[in-house]
C-alpha positions in Angstrom: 63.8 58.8 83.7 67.3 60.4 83.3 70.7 57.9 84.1 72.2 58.2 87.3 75.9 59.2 86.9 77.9 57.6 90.1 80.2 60.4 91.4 82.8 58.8 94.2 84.9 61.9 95.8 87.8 60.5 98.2 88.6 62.3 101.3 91.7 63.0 99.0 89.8 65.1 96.7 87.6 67.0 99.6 91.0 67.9 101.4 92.2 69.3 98.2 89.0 71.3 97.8 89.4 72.6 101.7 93.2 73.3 101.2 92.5 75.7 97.9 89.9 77.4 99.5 92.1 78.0 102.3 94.7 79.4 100.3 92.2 81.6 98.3 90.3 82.9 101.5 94.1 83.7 102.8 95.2 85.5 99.6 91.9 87.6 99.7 92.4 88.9 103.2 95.6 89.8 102.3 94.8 92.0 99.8 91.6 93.6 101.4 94.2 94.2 104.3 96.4 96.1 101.8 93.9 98.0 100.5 92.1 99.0 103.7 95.6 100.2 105.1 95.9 102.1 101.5 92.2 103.6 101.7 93.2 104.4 106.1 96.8 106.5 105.1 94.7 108.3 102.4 91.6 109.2 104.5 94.1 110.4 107.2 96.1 112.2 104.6 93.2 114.3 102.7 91.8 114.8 106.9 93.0 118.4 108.1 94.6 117.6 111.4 92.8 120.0 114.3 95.2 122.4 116.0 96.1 120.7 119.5 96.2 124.3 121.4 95.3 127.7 121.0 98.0 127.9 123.8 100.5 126.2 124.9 99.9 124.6 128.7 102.3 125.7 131.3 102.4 125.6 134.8 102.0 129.1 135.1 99.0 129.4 132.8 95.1 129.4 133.6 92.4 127.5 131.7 89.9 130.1 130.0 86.5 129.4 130.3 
C-alpha cells in the first residue's frame, strides 16, 4: 500500500485557520451589506412613490366612501 505522510497541526495553526476565516466571513458581510443597501436605495429610487391623499385631512372634512 501507499506511505503514510504524518501531518502534526498545533492548536497554533488551527487558531490561525479560525482567525482568517473570521476575518474573511467579516469582510464578506461587509460587502454584501454594501451592496444590499446599494441594490435597497435603487429599488426605492426606480419605485414611483403612491400619492398620500387625494385630499388633504382637516378637521372640517368628511371621509368619502
Amino acid at each position: 500500500m501507499g506511505d503514510q505522510i504524518d501531518i502534526k497541526v498545533s492548536d497554533e495553526d488551527i487558531q490561525k485557520i479560525i482567525d482568517a476565516n473570521q476575518a474573511g466571513t467579516a469582510d464578506l458581510m461587509a460587502f454584501y451589506e454594501s451592496a444590499e443597501a446599494s441594490y435597497v436605495a435603487a429599488a426605492e429610487a426606480a419605485m414611483p412613490h403612491p400619492p398620500t391623499a387625494a385630499y388633504p385631512a382637516s378637521s372640517d372634512t368628511i371621509p368619502l366612501n
